[in-house]
N, C-alpha and C positions, 0 to 999 in steps of 0.2 A: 806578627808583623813588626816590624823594626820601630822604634821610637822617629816621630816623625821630623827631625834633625835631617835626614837625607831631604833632597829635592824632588818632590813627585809629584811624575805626568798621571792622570789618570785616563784612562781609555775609555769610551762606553762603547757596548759590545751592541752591534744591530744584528748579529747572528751571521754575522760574514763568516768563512771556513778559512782564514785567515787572520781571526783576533786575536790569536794566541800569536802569531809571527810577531806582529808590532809589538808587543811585548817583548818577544825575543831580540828583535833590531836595537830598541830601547836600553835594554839592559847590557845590548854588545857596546855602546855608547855609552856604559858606564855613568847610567842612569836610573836610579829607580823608579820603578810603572807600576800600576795596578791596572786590574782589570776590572769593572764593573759591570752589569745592563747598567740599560739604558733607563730601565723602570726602578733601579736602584733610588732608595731614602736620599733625598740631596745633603741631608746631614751629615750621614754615614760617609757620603764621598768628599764631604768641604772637610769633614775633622783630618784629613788627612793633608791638609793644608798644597793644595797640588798648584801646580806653577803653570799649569798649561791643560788642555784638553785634547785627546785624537778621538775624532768618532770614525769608527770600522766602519767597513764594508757592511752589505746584509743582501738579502734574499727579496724583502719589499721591494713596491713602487710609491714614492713620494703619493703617489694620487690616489693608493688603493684605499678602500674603508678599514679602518682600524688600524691604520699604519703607524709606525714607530715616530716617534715626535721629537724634536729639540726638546729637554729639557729646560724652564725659565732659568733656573739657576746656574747654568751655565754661561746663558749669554749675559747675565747680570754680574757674572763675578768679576766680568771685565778681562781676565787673561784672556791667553792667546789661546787662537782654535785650527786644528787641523780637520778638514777632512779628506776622510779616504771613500772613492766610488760614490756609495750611498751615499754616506757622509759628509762627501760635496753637494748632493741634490736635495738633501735635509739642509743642511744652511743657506742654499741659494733658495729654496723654496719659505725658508719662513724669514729671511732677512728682506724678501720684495720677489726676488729674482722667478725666471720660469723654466720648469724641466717639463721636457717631454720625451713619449716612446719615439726610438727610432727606428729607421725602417734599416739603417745601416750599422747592425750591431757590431761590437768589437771584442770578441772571445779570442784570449792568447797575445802573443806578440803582435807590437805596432811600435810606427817610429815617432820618434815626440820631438816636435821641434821646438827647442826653448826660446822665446823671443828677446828673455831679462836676464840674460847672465851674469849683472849685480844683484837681482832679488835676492832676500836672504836665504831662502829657501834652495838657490843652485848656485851661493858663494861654492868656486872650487870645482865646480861640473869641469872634468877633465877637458880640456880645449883639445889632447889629439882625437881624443873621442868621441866628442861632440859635434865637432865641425867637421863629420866627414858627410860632403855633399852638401856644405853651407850655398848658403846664396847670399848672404851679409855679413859682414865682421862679426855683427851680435849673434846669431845666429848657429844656434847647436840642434845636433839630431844624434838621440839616444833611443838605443830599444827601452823600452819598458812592458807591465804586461796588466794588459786589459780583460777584463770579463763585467762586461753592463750593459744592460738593452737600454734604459733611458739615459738621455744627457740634457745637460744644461743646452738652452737655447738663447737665455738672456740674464744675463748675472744680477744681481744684486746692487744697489747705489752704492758706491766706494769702490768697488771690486773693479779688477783691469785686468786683463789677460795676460799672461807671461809665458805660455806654451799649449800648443795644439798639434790633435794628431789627423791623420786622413780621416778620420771618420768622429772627431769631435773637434766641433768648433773652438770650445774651450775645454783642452787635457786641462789647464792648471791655471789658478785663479787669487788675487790676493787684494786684501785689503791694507794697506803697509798702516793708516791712521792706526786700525785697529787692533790690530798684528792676527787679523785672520787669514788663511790661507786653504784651500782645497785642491785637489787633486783628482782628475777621474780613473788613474791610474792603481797599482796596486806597487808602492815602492816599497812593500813589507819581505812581498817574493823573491827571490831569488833570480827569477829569470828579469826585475827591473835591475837592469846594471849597473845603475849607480843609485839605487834605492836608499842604501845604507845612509849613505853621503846625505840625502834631503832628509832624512830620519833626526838623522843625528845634527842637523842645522837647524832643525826645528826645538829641537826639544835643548838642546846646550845654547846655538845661538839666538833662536826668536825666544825662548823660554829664560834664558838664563841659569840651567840646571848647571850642577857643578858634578865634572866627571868620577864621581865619591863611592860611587856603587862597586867597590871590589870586592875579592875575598876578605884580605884581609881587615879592612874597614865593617865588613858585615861579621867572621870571627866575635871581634874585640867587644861592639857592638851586642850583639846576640849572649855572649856570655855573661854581659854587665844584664841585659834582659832576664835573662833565665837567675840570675844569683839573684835580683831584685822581686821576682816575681815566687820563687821556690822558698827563698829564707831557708830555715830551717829541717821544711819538708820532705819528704823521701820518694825517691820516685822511682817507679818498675818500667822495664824499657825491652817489650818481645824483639830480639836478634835473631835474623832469619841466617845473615852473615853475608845480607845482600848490600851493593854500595849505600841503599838511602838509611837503612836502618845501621848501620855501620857508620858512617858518618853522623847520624845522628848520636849513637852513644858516644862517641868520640866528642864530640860537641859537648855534650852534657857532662860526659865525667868531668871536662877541662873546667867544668864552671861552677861544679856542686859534690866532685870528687866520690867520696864513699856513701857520700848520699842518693847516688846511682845503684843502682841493683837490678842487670839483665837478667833475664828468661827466657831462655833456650827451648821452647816450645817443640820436642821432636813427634811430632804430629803423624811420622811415617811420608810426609807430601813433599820430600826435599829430595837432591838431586844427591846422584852417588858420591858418597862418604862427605857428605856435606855437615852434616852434625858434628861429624869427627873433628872435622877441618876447623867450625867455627869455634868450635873448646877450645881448641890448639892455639887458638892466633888470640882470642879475646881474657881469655882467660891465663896462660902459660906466659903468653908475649907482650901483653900491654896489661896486664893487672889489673883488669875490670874483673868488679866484682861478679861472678856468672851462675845460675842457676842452672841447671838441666832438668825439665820435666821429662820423664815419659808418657807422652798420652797417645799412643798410635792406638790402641786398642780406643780409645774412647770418640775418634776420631774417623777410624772405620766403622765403627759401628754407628754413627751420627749419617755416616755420608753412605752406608747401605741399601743400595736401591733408589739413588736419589741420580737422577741423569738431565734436570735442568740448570744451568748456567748460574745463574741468579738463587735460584735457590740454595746450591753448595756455596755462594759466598756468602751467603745470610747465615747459613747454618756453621761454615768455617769462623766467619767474625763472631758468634755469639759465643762459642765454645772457645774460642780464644779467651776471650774475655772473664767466664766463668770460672776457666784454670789460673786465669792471673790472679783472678778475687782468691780464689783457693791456694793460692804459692803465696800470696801475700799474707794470706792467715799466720803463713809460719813465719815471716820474715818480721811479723808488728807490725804494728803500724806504717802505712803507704798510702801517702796524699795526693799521688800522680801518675796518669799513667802517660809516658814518653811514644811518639809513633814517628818511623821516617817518612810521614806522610811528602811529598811532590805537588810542586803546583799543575802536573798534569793529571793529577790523581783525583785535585780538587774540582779542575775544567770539567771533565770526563764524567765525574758524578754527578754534575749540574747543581752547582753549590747552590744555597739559598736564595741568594742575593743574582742568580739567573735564570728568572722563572720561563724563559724564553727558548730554558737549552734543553736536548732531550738526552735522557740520561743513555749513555752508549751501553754502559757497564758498573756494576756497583764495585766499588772497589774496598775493600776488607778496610784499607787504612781508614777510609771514610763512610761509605753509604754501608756498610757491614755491622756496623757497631748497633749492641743494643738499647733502644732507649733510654733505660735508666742501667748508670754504672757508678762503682763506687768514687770512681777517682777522676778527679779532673785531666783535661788532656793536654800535652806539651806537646808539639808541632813545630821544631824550629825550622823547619825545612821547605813548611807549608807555601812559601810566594817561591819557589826555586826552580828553577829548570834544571835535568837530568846533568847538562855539562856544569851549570854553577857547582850541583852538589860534587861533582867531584873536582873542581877547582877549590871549593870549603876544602875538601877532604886532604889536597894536597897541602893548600895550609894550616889541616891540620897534623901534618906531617904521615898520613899513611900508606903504607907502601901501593905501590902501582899495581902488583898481584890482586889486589884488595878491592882498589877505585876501581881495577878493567874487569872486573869479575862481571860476568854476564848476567841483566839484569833479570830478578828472576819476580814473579809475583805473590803478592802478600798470602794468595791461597795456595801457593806451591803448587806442584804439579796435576793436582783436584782439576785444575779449567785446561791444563794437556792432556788432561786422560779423558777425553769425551765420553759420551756415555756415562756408565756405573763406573763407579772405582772399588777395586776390590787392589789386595794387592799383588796377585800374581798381575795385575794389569799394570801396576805402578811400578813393581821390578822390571817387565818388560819396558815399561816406558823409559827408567832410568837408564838399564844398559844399552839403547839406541840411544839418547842423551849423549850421553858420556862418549860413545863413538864420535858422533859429529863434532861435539868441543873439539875433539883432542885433536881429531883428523885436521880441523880447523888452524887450532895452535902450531900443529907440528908443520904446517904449510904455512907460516906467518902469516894467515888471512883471518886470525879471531879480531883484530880491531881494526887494520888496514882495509878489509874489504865490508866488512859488516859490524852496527852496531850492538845486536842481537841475534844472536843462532840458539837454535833448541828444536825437539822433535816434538810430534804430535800424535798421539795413537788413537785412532780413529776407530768408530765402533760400527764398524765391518769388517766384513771377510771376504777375501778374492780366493779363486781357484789361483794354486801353483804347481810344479811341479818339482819335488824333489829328490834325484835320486830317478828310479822308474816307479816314482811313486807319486801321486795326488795328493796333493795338502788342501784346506782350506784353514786359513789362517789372516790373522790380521793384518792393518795395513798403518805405514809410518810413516808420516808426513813431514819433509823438513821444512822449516821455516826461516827463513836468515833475512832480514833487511838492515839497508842504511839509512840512518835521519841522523838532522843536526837536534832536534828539542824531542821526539818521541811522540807529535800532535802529530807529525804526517810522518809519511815514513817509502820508501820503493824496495822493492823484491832485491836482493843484493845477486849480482850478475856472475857466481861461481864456477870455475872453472868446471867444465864438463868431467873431467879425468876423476876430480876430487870428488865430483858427486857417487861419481863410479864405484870407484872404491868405498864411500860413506855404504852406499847401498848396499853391495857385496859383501862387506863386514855384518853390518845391519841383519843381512840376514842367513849369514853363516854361523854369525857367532850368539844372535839373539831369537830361542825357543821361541816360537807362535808366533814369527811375525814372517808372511814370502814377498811381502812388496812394499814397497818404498817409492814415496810420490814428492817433488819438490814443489813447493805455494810458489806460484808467481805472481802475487796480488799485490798491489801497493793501498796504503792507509792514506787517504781513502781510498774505495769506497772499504774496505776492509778494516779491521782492527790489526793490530800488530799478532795479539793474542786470537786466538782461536774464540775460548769461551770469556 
């Protein structure tokens, strides 16, 4: 976490499927946020000295038994408070005010008519696009997007209305003495059209945050951290040769130099000539200091008969770890170990401090790790979203080959090979891989049309036909989606001709495999990842 010098919003999370967005809006605002529960220590959240409060969305009802609460310390600290959905019927219900179920729910798009187009909260709400189908000069109507069965029926003492939609009395509510404010709306989504705009009016102008959150302010920042915190220390950093762990040695060497020392962990789970590729560039090209282990053999035989999800990354993270303690043996003494852990790395695992969230997927950088390890752990990447890190990355001058490299996960290809992994499974997997990249690149649709491409090998067999011959043989799943943060994510829309060809390559040129299937799921309800 950065030294508390920046201005921070903090968020309490009610388990809305959107509390990682506001974070995201926040920090496009050039503002730093955390995210907390709601049941979080009130200590833990005031040492972070925060200028304002958003309480999310959530899944409760204000009146159910055992429902999520305002926090005392919050309304005690006296700043400013947003809320969002829930998080307007949490402050109207314990400041006086009354929610009730409604019988006219509002799922998806609705038009919001703003009544206060001086509130601080829609300084700036576009006038041509507000006023279309005014009925008063003050008077604006903007899509936004709704999903909540109850609503406010009677506000709170101080609170006045500033916008309402068909089917809430009060969409948006404020209290200007107090500099509270609530919303029943969801201006974190994309589809509220001028979402951003009230985001960013709360948190810079009712809050007074200062727009400081860049790269390069986080950079300078982050390296004075890591030098102040490392001293003299030495620290091992596994290089998968993906952007987050790439950026993070980058980061580190800038700050602690030859007291860095990668680990090239060739595990056998990486993507064709991937090992080759990452010596080449970290080692030959920027002069990091790099190790190569070989532990494929120690790694198949770990993951031998092992066909649950959870269990090869428990068993991938502890064997990581084992080999570092062991590569460190020869290196001397090593007082840290380095991870390009992500803040969606940390959401997804259901950090500590959100006992509320349910774990999707243990993720190697985080929930993988075994209880007791030798070495303390360095995380600069930890509060970041996928696009910050490679905006870090650009200031930290690496090339774009590098940053756009497709994200790959900390258990390598183990959770694309469903089923058992053997490795005639994993060489099948890698040369269907490497087709769809390339097919992808050579069509300029690896970043234009999708965030993330890779295959899937699926542990079945379909009858085909080869030749005048029957096969039964595997099947290859392609997966491609686009997102802006990696928490949600939709099926990327590829042209039909290129899939054509992926498949036809697929499996003409790749042994054991007659069919080829494209994912059309978006996250949610699905993962990005398969396992």
């Amino acid at each position: 976490m950065p030294e508390n010098h920046y201005d921070t919003i903090i968020i309490l999370d009610y388990g809305s499927q959107y509390s990682q967005l506001i974070a995201r809006r926040i920090r496009e605002a050039k503002v730093y946020c955390e995210l907390f529960s709601w049941r979080a220590n009130a200590d833990k959240v005031m040492e972070r000295k925060p200028k304002g409060f958003i309480l999310s969305g959530g899944p409760n009802s204000v009146y159910d038994e055992g429902a999520p609460t305002l926090p005392d310390y919050v309304i005690s600290s006296g700043l400013p408070i947003l809320g969002i959905c829930f998080g307007m019927q949490l402050m109207t219900q314990r400041l006086g005010g009354r929610v009730y179920s409604s019988e006219e729910r509002e799922y998806g798009p609705a038009r919001l008519h703003v009544e206060d187009l001086n509130n601080p909260l829609f300084l700036g709400w576009r006038q041509e696009t507000a006023t279309i189908g005014q009925t008063s000069p003050d008077l604006g109507i903007e899509q936004v997007w709704m999903s909540h069965g109850d609503r406010v029926e009677e506000v709170a003492s101080g609170f006045s209305r500033i916008a309402y939609s068909e089917h809430s009395r009060f969409a948006a509510i404020s209290d200007l003495s107090r500099n509270y404010y609530a919303v029943q709306f969801h201006p974190e989504v994309i589809h509220s059209k001028q979402g951003q705009l009230l985001i960013t009016n709360f948190v810079q102008g009712v809050c007074g945050c200062r727009p400081d959150w860049t790269p390069t302010n986080f950079v300078q920042d982050e390296i004075d951290r890591l030098r102040k915190r490392i001293g003299t220390g030495r620290v091992i950093l596994g290089l998968s040769g993906g952007v987050d762990s790439a950026v993070a040695a980058s980061l580190i060497h800038r700050a602690i130099g030859k007291q860095l020392t990668c680990i090239l962990v060739d595990h056998g789970l990486m993507r064709k000539d991937e090992s080759f590729q990452v010596i080449d560039t970290f080692k030959k090209t920027y002069g990091l200091q790099l190790e190569a282990v070989n532990a494929v053999e120690e790694f198949m035989e770990a993951l031998s008969g092992v066909t649950d999800p959870e269990s090869k990354r428990r068993i991938i993270g502890e064997l990581f770890i084992r080999i570092f303690e062991r590569a460190a043996k020869s290196l001397g003494q090593i007082d840290y170990l380095a991870q390009g852990t992500i803040y969606p790395d940390v959401i997804e695992s259901a950090a500590k401090d959100k006992p509320e969230a349910e774990t999707i997927k243990t993720h190697h950088n985080v929930g993988g790790l075994p209880v007791e390890m030798q070495f303390a752990l360095v995380e600069p990447l930890r509060q970041l979203f996928k696009d910050e890190v490679r905006l870090i990355g650009h200031e930290l001058g690496l090339p774009e080959t590098l940053l756009w490299r497709q994200p790959f996960p900390g258990p390598g290809l183990a959770i694309r090979c469903l089923g058992e992994v053997s490795w005639d499974r994993l060489e099948r997997l890698r040369e269907a891989d490497a087709i769809f990249v390339q097919e992808l690149a050579e069509a300029n649709l690896l970043r234009e049309a999708t965030q993330q491409a890779f295959a899937v090998l699926l542990p079945v067999k379909s009858v085909g036909v080869m030749g005048d011959g029957r096969t039964y043989e595997e099947v290859i799943a392609l997966r491609a989606v686009t997102t802006e943060d990696f928490m949600t994510g939709d099926w990327a829309r590829l042209p039909t001709d290129l899939l054509a060809r992926v498949s036809q390559r697929i499996v003409n040129e790749v042994q054991g495999i007659n069919r080829v299937v494209y994912d059309i799921t978006s996250k949610p309800p699905a993962t990005i990842e398969w396992e």
